[in-house]
N, C-alpha and C positions, 0 to 999 in steps of 0.2 A: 504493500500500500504506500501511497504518496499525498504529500499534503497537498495542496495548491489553494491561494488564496486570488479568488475570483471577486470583480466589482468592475460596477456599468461606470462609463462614459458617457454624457450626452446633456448638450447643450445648441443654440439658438445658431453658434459661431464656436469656431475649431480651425487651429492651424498647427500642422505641426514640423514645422519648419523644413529647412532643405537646403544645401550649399547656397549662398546668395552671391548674388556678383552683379557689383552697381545699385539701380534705381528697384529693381526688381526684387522683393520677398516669397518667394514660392512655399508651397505647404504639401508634404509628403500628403499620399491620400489616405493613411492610416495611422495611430499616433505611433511616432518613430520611439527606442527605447530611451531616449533622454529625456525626452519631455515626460515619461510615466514616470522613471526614477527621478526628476526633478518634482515631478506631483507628490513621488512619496516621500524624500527628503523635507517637500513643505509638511508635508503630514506630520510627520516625527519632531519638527523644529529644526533642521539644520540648515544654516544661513547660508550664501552663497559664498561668504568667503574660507567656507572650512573644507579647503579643499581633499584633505585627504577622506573624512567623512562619507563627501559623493563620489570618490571615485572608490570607496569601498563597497558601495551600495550599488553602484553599478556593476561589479566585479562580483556579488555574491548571490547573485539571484540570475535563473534564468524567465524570458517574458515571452508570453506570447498574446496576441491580440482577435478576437473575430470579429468580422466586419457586419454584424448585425444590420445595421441599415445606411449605406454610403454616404447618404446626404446628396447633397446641390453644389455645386460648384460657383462661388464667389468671387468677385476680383473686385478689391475696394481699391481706387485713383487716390490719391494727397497729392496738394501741390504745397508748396512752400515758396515763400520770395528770399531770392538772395543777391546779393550784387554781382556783377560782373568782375570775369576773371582778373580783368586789365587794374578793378577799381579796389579788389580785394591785395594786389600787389603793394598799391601807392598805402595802405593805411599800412604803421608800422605797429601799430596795440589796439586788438579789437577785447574788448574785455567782456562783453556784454555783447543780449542777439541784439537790444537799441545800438551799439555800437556797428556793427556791422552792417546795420542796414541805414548808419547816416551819412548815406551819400546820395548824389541828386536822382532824382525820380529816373528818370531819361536812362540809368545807368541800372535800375532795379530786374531782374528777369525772376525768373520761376523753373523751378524744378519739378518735375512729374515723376512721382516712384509709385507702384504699385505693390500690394500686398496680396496673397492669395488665402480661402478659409473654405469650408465646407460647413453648409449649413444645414442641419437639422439630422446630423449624422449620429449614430449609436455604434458603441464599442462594448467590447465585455473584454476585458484583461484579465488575463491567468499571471500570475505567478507563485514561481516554487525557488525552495534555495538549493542550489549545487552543494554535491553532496562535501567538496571539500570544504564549504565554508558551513554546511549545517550546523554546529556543534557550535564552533569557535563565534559566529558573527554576534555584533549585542544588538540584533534586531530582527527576532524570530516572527513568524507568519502571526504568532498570534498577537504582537505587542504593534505590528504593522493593519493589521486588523479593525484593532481597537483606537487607532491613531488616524485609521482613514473614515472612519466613524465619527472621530470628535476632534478634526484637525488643530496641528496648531498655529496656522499659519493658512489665510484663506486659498482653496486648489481654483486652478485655472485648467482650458483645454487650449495650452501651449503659447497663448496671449491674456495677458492684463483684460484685458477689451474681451475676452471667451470666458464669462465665468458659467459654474456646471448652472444646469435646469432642474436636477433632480440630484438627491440622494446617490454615492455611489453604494451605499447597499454591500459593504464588503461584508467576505464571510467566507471561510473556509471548506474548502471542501476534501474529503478523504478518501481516494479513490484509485484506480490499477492505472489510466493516463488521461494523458489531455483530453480527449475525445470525451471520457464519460466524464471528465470533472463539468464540460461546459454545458453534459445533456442532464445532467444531474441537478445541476443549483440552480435556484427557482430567486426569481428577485419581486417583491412588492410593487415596485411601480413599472409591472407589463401590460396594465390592464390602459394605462396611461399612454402605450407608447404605438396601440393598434393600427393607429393612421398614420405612422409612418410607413414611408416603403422599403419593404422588406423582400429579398429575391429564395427562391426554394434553397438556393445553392450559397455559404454565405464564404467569405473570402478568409481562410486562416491565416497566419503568419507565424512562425516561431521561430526557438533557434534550441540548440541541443539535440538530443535525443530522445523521441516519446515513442513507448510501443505502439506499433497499428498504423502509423502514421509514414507516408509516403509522400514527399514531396516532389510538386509539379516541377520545380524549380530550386533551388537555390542561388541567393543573390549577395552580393554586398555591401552592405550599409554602414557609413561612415557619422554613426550613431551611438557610440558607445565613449561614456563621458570620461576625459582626462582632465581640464580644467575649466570650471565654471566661471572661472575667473578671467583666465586667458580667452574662452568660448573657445576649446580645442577639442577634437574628437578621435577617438580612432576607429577601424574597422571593424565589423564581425559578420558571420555568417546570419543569412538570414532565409529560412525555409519558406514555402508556400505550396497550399494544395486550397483546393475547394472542397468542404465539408457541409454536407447534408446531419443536419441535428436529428434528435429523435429514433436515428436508425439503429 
């Protein structure tokens, strides 16, 4: 038997970030493993500057995600005014955004950066701790549990601007693998979530090794946390099949 500690996602807005470059912020279309282990470091209390903390949190748990309802695809536009190249050269101390933008009209331009979100998406996260860190780590399934229940520090879906719609409803589950941990636990607010759209077939992701489970693919994802501080990541493997619940 194995533990796994199972709880929803699901809110109005959801982004869960992706290499950026420039103007543009893109959003994986499912939550990538940084942004859950930053959800449960908020849970537990640990700040962003304590970096050994998250990156042992990330190191000691394997995640997996199913795509319960995809959502809508988003693209919010910002613009900003800022001066020009030529006029940002001639000031020698900008201290202030009033400083920066005191220069004559004529010279003021605007920048366009977009951001990407999914909207009215639903997730179910599993996780379980690898077995080498079972014993030793100080933040067992059940202490993680009880912290995603009564956080201490309010959880987001991967932006300030996304916070949750419902209860994530964690709770443990005990059971032979992934498959039946996620056909097994039953959550309170389903009855709530019927009018979303929802496909026969839903999207799994994981990483490790679960009995039963064959994946379509294997990928690489450059989502597994080294400093929060620095916002540095590195690789890991990342599984996917499509899984029929109930069967």
């Amino acid at each position: 038997m194995k533990s796994y500690l199972l709880f929803r996602l699901y809110g109005p807005l959801a982004s869960w970030g992706d290499i950026a470059v420039g103007t543009h912020r893109p959003s994986y279309d499912h939550p990538s493993k940084s942004a859950v282990m930053g959800l449960l470091a908020a849970a537990v209390g640990i700040r962003r500057d304590e970096e050994n903390k998250h990156r042992e949190l990330a190191e000691a748990y394997n995640f997996a995600v199913l795509v319960n309802s995809p959502g809508v695809f988003l693209r919010d536009y910002h613009t900003a005014q800022i001066p020009s190249v030529s006029s940002i050269k001639k000031q020698k101390h900008i201290d202030t955004r009033k400083g920066e933008l005191g220069v004559e009209k004529e010279k003021l331009t605007a920048v366009l950066s977009s951001r990407d979100y999914y909207s009215d998406s639903l997730y179910t996260i599993a996780i379980c701790s690898k077995e080498e860190h079972s014993e030793a780590f100080p933040y067992p399934l059940e202490l993680l549990e009880k912290k995603l229940n009564e956080p201490e520090f309010v959880l987001y879906l991967g932006r300030k601007s996304c916070p949750l719609a419902l209860p994530v409803e964690a709770k443990i589950i005990d059971c032979n693998g992934l498959k039946e941990a996620f056909d097994k636990v039953e959550f309170k607010c389903e009855p709530l979530l019927r009018l979303l759209k929802k496909q026969k077939q839903a999207r799994l992701y994981w990483e490790g090794e679960e009995n039963g489970l064959i994946p379509i693919h294997t990928i690489m994802r450059r989502d597994l946390t080294l400093s929060r501080k620095r916002w540095q990541f590195a690789d890991r493997k990342e599984h996917y099949m499509m899984l029929e619940l109930g069967e």
